[in-house]
C-alpha positions in Angstrom: 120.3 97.5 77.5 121.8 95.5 80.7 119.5 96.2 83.6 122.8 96.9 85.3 122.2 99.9 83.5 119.0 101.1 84.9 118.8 99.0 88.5 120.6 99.1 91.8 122.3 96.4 92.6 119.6 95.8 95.0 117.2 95.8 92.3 119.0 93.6 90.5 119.2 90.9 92.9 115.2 91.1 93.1 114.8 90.5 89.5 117.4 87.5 89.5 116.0 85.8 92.7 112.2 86.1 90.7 113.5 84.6 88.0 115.4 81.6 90.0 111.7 81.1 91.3 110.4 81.2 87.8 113.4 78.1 86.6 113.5 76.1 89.6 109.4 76.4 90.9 107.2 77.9 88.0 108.3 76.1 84.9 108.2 72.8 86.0 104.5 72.2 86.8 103.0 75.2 85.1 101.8 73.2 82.0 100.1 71.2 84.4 98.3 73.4 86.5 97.7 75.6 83.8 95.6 72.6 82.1 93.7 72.0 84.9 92.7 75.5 85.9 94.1 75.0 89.5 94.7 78.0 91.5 98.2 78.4 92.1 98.6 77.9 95.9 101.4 76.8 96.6 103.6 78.8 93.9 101.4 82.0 95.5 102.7 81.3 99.2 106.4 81.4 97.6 105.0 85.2 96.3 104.3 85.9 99.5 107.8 84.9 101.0 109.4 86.6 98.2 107.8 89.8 99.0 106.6 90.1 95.8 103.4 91.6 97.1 104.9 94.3 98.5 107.3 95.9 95.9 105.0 98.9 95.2 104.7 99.8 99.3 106.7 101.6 101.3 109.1 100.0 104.4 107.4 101.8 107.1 104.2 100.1 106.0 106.3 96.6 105.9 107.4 96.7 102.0 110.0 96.5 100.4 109.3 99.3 97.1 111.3 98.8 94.1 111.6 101.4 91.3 108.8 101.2 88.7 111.7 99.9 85.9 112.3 97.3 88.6 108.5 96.5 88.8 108.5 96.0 85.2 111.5 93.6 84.7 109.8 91.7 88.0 106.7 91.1 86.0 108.1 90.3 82.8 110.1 87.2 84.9 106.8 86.2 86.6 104.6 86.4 83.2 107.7 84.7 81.4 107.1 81.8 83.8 103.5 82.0 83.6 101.4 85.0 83.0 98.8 84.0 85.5 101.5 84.8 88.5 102.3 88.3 87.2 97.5 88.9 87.3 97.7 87.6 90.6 99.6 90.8 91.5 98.7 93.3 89.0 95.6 94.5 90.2 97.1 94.2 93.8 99.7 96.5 92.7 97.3 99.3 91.5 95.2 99.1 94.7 98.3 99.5 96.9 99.7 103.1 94.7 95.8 104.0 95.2 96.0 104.0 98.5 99.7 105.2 98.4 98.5 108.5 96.4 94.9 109.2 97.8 94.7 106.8 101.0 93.8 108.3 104.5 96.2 107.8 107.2 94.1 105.4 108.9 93.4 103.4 105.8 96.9 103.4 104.7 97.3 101.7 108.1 94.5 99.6 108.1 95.9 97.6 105.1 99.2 98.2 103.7 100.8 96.2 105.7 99.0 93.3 105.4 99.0 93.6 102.0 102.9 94.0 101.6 102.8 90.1 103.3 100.1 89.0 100.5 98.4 88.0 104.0 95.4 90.6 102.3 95.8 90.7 98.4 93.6 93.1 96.8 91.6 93.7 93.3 89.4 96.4 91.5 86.3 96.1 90.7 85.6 98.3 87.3 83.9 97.1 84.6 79.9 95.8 84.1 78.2 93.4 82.3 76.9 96.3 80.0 79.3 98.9 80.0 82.8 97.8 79.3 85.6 100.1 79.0 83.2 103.3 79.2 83.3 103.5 83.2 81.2 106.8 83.4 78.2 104.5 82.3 78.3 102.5 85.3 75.1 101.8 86.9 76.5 100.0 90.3 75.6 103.0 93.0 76.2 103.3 96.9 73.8 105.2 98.2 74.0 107.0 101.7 72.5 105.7 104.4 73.7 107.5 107.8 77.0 106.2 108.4 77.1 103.7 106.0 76.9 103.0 101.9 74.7 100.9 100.8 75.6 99.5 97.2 73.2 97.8 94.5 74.8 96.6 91.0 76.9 94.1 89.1 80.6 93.8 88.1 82.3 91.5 85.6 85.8 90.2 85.1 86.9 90.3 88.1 90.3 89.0 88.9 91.0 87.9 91.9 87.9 88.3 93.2 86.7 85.1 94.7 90.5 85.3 97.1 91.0 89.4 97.7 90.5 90.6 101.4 89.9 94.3 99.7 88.3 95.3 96.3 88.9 99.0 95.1 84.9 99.2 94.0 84.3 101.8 91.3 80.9 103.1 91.6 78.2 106.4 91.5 78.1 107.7 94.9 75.8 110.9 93.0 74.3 109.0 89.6 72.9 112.9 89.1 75.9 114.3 89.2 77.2 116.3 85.9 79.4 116.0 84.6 79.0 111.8 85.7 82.5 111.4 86.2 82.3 113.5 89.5 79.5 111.6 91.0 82.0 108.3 90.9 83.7 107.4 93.6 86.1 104.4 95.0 84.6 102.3 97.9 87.3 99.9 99.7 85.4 96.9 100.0 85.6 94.2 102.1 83.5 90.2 101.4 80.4 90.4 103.4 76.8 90.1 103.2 75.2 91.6 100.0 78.1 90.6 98.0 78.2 87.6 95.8 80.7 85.9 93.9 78.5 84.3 91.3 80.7 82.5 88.8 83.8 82.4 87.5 84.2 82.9 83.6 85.3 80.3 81.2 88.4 81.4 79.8 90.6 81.0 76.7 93.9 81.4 78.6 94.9 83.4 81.9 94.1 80.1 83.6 94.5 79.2 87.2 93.7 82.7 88.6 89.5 83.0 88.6 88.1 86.0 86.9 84.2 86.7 88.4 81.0 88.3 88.0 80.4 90.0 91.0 76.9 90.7 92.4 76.1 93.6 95.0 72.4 93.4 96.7 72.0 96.3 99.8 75.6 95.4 100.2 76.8 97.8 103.3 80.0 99.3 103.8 81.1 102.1 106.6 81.0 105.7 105.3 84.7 106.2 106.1 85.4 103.3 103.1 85.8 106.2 100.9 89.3 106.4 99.6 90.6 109.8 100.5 87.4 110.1 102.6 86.1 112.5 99.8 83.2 111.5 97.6 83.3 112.5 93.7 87.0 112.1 93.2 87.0 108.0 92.2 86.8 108.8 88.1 90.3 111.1 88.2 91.8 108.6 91.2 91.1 105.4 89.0 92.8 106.8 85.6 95.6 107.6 87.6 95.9 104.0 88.9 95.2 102.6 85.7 98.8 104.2 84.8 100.5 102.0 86.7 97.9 99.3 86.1 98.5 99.8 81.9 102.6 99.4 82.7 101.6 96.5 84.5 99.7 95.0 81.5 102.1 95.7 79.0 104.9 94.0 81.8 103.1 91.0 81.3 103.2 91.2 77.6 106.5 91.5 77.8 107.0 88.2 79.8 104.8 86.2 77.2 106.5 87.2 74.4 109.8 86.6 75.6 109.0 83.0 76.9 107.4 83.0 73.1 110.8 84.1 71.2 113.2 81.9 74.1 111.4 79.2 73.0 111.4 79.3 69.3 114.5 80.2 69.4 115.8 77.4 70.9 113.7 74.7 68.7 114.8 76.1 65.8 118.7 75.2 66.8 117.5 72.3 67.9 115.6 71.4 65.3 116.7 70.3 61.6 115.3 70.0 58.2 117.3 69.6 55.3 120.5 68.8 56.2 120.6 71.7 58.8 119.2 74.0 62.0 115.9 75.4 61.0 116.6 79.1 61.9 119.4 78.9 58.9 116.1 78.7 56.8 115.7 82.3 55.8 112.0 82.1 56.4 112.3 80.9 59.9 115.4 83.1 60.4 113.4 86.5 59.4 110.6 85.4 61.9 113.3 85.1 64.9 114.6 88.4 63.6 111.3 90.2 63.4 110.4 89.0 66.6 113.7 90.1 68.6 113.1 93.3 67.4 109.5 93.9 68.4 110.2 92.7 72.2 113.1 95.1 72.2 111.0 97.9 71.1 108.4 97.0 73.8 110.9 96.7 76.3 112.0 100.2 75.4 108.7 101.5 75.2 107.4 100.1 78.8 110.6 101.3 80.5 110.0 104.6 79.2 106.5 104.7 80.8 108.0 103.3 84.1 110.8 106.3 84.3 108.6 109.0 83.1 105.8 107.4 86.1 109.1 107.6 88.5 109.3 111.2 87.5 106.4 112.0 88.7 104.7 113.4 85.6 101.5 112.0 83.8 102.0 108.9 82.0 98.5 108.1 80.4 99.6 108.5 76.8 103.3 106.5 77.7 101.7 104.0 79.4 98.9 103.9 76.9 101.5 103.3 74.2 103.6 100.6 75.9 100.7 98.8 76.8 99.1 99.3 73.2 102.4 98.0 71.6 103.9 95.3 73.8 100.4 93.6 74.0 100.1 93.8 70.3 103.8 92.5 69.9 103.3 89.7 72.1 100.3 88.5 70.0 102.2 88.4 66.9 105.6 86.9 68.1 102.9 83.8 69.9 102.0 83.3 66.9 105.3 83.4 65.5 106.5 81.1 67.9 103.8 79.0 66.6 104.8 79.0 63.0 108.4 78.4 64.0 107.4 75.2 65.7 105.5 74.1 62.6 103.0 71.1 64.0 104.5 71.2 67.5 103.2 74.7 67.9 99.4 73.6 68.1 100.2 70.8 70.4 99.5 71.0 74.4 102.5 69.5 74.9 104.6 72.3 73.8 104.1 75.8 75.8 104.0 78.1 72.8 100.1 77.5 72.3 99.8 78.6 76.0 101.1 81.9 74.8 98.8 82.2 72.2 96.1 81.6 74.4 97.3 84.1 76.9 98.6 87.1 74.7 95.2 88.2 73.7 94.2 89.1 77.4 96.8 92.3 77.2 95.3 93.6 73.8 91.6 93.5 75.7 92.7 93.8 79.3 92.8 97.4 81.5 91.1 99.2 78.6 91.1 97.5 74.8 94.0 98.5 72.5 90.9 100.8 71.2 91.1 103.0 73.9 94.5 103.1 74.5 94.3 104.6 70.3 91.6 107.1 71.8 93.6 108.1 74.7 97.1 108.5 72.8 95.6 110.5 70.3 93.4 113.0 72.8 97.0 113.6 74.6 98.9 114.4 71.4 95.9 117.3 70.7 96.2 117.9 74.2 100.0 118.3 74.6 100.6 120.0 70.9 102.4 116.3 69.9 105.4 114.7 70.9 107.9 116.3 72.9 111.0 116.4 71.1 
């Protein structure tokens, strides 16, 4: 499918002048800050004049919003380039349709517009040390103390962290609440006292962009930082953000596996054994086949979730399976890429063991393939199936 077929021409032109940026600025020196675990600056600032930050915010708060398809193709060109760009943005993205959807006037105001410069980029702040994906086990709480929070408790993997003006913090504003999930609310947080950034994790891939612990000791916040202003409703606000946060994901699959199969592709015309061009090697041949064919479906898939989100109807078990599928896709056709590359493939000097590196953070990242399963199948009990 062309995107001429699902963009405006407008759109269009976005996705073509992000991937110009990804040819002529990204691919060039990406091996080598990607080696070095060096934040990417510079290549960040050209974000920023792109307004690639602000794709998912409306023009009267100074963005420029693009169609959820559009979003998608846009972070498949960044993640093709290098994954890294497309994090730097993803969580961004979700805090910005949070406070699109559930936002008060005044903190709409407050910080869309700086966020649609990337002058303010923003995070979330979800899991813990002990609780991974099961969020209603949280022990970080704010409790109330006259016009202010006051919040106690740890976060991990973090991205972002260390550099985001806001963080979308997930926490128990009534730990006796039951059921738990409508004790949890979202607190928009701001660096300050009682909040530490205490390390940055040591990572197999997803380099250059820090992922944190994050440590909050009688850490205060005002009592409007609510988002919506309402306390109890952060569980059902978050799930719907992670929607657009599990599109996001399985965007960035997307972009890896396609840098994956454009680059086994061409070595294996490039490359000859026998007397010929490796892909006329039926072996090597079925993998390029095999590995077409799973992107395309993961294409399909994701674009799905983004028109249905457009529609305004409730994507968790679409976006659940696009980011389920694409992430696990982009695994195997990494290591596809690998095999086609035969030694090459495990050298640093070739990209395809950067993919390989980097695929695995979709099939853990935004909720572990396991609980997009758990998800998909409570929605098909839920919704009597699939819709015809």
């Amino acid at each position: 499918m062309s995107t001429a077929d699902i963009l405006s021409e407008d759109e269009q032109l976005v996705v073509r002048t992000v991937r110009d940026f990804v040819d002529k600025d990204v691919k060039p020196v990406v091996r080598e800050l990607e080696h070095a675990d060096t934040y990417p600056e510079a290549l960040i600032e050209q974000m920023k004049e792109l307004g690639i930050f602000g794709l998912a915010i409306p023009e009267e708060h100074g963005g420029t919003p693009v169609s959820t398809p559009c979003y998608v193709l846009v972070t498949e060109e960044l993640a093709r380039g290098w994954m890294s760009l497309a994090g730097a943005m993803g969580g961004h993205t979700v805090v910005a349709k949070l406070l699109l959807l559930f936002g008060t006037e005044e903190q709409q105001r407050r910080y869309l517009p700086r966020m649609a410069t990337g002058e303010v980029r923003a995070t979330m702040a979800l899991t813990e040390p002990g609780g991974g994906s099961d969020l209603q086990a949280m022990s970080t709480h704010a409790r109330r103390d006259g016009d202010e929070y006051v919040v106690n408790g740890a976060k991990t993997w973090i991205t972002n962290s260390r550099r985001s003006g806001l963080i979308a913090l997930l926490c128990k504003t009534d730990p006796a609440a039951d059921p738990a999930h409508r004790g949890i609310s979202i607190l928009l947080a701001e660096h300050g006292p009682g909040l530490t950034v205490s390390r940055d994790l040591p990572k197999l891939g997803y380099k250059g962009v820090e992922s944190c612990e994050l440590s909050f000791e009688d850490y205060r916040v005002p009592a409007d930082a609510v988002l919506g202003g309402v306390e109890g409703a952060g569980f059902g606000q978050m799930m719907k953000g992670l929607e657009t946060g599990r599109i996001q994901v399985a965007s960035r699959a997307l972009g890896v596996g396609r840098a994956a199969l454009e680059d086994a592709l061409r070595y294996a015309q490039e490359r000859e054994s026998f007397g010929k061009p490796i892909w006329r090697h039926q072996a090597v041949g079925n993998h390029l086949a095999d590995m077409a064919t799973k992107l395309t479906a993961a294409r399909q898939l994701t674009l799905h979730a983004a028109r249905e989100y457009d529609a305004d109807r409730r994507v968790d078990m679409e976006a659940g399976m696009a980011k389920l599928f694409a992430s696990e896709a982009a695994m195997e056709i990494a290591l596809d890429a690998v095999r086609v590359h035969g030694g090459y493939g495990y050298s640093t000097e070739f990209d395809v063991e950067r993919y390989f590196r980097d695929a695995p953070l979709m099939i853990v990242g935004e909720g572990t393939n396991e609980i997009q399963r758990n998800v998909i199948a409570g929605q098909l009990v839920k919704r009597g199936g699939l819709d015809a």
